[in-house]
N, C-alpha and C positions, 0 to 999 in steps of 0.2 A: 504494500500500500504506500501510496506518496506522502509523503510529507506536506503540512500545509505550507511551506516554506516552496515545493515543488507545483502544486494546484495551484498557489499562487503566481506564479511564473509562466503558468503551461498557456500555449495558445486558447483559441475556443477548441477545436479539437481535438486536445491534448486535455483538456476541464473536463471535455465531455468522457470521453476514455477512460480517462481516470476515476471519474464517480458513477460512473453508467454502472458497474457491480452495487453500487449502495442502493440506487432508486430502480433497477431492475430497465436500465435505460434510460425512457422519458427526455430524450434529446432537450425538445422544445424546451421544458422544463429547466433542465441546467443549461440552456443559453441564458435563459432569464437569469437565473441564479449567476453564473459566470459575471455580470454587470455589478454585481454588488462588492467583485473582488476590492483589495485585499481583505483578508481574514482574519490575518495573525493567530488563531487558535480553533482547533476547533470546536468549541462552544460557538464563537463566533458564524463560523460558516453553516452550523447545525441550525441557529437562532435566524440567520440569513434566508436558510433553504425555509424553516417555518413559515417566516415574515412572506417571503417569495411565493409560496402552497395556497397561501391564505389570501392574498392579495391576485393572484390572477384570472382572467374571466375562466367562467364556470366551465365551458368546452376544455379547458385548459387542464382543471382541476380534475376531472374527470377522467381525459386522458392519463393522468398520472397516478389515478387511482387505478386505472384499468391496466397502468405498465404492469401491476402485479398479479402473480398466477392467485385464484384460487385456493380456500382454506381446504385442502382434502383434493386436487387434484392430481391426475396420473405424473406419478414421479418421473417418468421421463419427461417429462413438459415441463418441466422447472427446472430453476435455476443449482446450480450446486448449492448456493448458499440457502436459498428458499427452503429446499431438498432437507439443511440439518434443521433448520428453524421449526419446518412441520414435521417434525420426527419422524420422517421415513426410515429411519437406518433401520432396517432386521427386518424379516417376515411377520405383517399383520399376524395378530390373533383372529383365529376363526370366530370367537366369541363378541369377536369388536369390527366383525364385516359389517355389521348395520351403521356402524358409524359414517364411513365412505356415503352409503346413501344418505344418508340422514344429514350431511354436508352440502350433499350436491343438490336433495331438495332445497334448504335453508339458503344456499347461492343463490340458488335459480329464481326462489322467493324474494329477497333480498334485492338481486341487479333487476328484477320486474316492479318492484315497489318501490325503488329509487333512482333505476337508472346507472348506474355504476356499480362498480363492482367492492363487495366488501372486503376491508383490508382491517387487518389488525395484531399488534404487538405481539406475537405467542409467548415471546421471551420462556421457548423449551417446554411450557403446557403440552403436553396430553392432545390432539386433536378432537377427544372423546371432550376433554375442558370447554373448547371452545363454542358447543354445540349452546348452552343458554345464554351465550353471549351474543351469538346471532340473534336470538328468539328474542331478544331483551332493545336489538337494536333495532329487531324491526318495527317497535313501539314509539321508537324516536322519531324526533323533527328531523326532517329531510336538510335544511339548512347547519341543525346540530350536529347531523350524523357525519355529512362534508368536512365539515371543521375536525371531528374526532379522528377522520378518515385518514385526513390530510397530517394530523399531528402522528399519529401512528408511521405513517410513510417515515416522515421524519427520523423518529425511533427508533424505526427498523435499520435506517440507515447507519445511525451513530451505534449502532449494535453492532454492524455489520461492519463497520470502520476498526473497532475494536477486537473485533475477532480478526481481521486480517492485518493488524498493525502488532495485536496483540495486546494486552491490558496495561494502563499505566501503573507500576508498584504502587499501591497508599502508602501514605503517612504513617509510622510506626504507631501514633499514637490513635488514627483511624481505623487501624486493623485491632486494638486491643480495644475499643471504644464498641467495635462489631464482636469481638468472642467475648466479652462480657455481657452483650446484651443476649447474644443467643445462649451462653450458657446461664443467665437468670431464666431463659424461656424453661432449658432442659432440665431444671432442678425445681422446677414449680413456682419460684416467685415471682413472673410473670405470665398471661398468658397470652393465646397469640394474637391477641386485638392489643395487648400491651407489647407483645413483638412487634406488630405493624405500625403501630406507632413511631415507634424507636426508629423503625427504618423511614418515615417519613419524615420526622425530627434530622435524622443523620442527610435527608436527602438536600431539608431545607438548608441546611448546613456547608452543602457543597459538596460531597462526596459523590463521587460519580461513579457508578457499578453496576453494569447490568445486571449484576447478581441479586445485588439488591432493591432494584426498579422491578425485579419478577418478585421479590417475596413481598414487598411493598402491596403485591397484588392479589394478593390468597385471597382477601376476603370479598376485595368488590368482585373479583371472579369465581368465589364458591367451592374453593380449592379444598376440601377435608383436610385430607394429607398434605402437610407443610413440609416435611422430611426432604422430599427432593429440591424442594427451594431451597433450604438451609443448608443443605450439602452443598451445592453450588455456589452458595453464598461462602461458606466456609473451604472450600477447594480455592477459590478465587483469591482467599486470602490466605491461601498457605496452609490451612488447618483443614485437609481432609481427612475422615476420620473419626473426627471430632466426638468424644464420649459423654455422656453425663458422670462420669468421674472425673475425666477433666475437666470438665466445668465447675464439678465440684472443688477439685484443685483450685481452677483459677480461680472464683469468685471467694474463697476461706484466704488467699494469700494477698487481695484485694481489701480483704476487709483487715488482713493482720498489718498491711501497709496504714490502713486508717487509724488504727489502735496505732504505733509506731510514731505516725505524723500528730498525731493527739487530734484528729478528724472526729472521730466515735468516739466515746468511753470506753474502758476497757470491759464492762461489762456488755457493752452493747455490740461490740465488737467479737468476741465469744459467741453470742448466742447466735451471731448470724454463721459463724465459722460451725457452728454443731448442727446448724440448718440446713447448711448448704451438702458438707462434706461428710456428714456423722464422725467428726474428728472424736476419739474416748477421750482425749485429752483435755480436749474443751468440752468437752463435753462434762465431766466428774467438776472441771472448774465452776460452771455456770450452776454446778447443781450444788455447791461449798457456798457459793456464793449469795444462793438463796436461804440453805438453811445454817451458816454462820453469820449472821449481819454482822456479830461483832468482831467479823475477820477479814473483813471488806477490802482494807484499804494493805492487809498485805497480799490479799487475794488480788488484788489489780495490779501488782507488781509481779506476783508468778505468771499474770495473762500477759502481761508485757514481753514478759521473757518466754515464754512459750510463742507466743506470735514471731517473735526475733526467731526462733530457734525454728518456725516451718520454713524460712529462708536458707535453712542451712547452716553448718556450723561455721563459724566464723575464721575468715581468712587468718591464717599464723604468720605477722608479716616478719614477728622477732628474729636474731641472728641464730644461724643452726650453731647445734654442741658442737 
């Protein structure tokens, strides 16, 4: 994939070549877009193509809705990338053949109720996922559906940029800021309406992940099983895998850091380390702690030192014998 430093540079030709893989073609479309150069990022050129979708006459729009294949159509007729996006990879389930149909009526319903064709984000959903998402759209305003349509294209695109440039690393403190909030989900103290949150908190924030723009969407999409979102989410950033042990790990050595920084109390910091982890250690403390009150304050000096001590024992920096 080019560099926006290279899109910026390239002739119309060379514009068009170059992003025809994101918008599935759409010429017309990126000449327009191409007038808006420079970029400098691309945020910019994603916020450009938006501005550009929304803004041109409706024959236009439509065109550009129509560059794309089909939700469920024959996998030779698409694109490679389209191809991973609607999970074609392996042999259908016999048990999931009605699916296919059950696509290509809801199309057919769809571009005869509005005249273009239906597009939309999968970001790695199930094809069986997307079938109430049509039924829901066919409810919509025709004006509204366009705008969704067109922001989706979008999406897709800056999806599609990413997977062929490959993912920018987060921020050290972005990626712990995400396994904390997934291992609160896995250990019970939040749950997933307070996971979705977190990630639209994290989004408004600036973090930019299509791992997390699909878990973001469990619920307006009616997703049960969150599990594949959150793996993806957590593969993305390094931690596939990912157990309710170590989450329990991480979130007891998060709170012994708050006990440590004198953030918590040392009692309140304890109880959430026997909540999260079933630590015995804090565990027998938190329970001394309740039925000694008059042992309190050297009991919050052993949680002290117990906290220090799930970090590991401490470096020996003295001169060797």
């Amino acid at each position: 994939m080019k560099t926006i430093e290279e899109i910026d540079a390239a002739d119309g030709d060379g514009f068009v070549a170059a992003l025809s893989p994101l918008f599935e073609g759409a010429p017309g479309f990126l000449r327009r877009l191409a007038e808006h150069r420079p970029f400098v990022s691309e945020d910019e050129l994603f916020a450009a193509a938006r501005a550009t979708a929304r803004e041109m006459p409706e024959e236009e729009q439509v065109e550009l809705l129509d560059a794309h294949p089909r939700i469920g159509a024959d996998p030779a007729a698409v694109s490679d990338l389209s191809r991973r996006e609607q999970a074609f990879e392996g042999p259908p389930d016999d048990d999931q053949a009605w699916v296919g149909e059950e696509l290509q009526a809801l199309n057919e319903a769809y571009e005869s109720h509005f005249g273009f064709r239906f597009v939309v984000f999968v970001a790695g959903r199930p094809r069986a996922e997307i079938i109430p998402i049509i039924e829901r759209a066919l409810h919509a305003d025709r004006d509204e559906e366009i705008r969704r349509g067109l922001d989706d294209v979008v999406l897709i695109a800056a999806d599609r940029m990413e997977q062929l440039r490959g993912p920018r690393p987060l921020r050290e403190e972005l990626r712990e800021v995400i396994a904390l909030e997934v291992s609160r989900f896995m250990v019970g103290e939040i749950d997933r309406h307070g996971l979705v949150r977190a990630t639209h908190r994290l989004m408004e924030e600036g973090v930019e992940s299509p791992a997390l723009l699909a878990l973001s969407l469990v619920n307006q999409d009616e997703v049960d099983d969150v599990s594949v979102a959150i793996g993806r989410l957590m593969n993305e950033i390094g931690l596939g895998g990912w157990d309710g042990a170590q989450a329990g790990q991480l979130l007891a050595l998060h709170a012994a850091a708050s006990i440590l920084g004198e953030v918590s109390q040392p009692i309140d910091g304890a109880r959430r380390i026997t909540s999260v982890s079933g630590n015995a250690q804090f565990g027998d403390l938190v329970a001394r702690w309740t039925s000694e009150p008059e042992s309190r304050e050297a009991l919050d000096i052993e949680i002290r030192r117990a906290a220090a001590e799930l970090f590991g024992p401490p470096d020996d920096d003295g001169p060797a014998e």
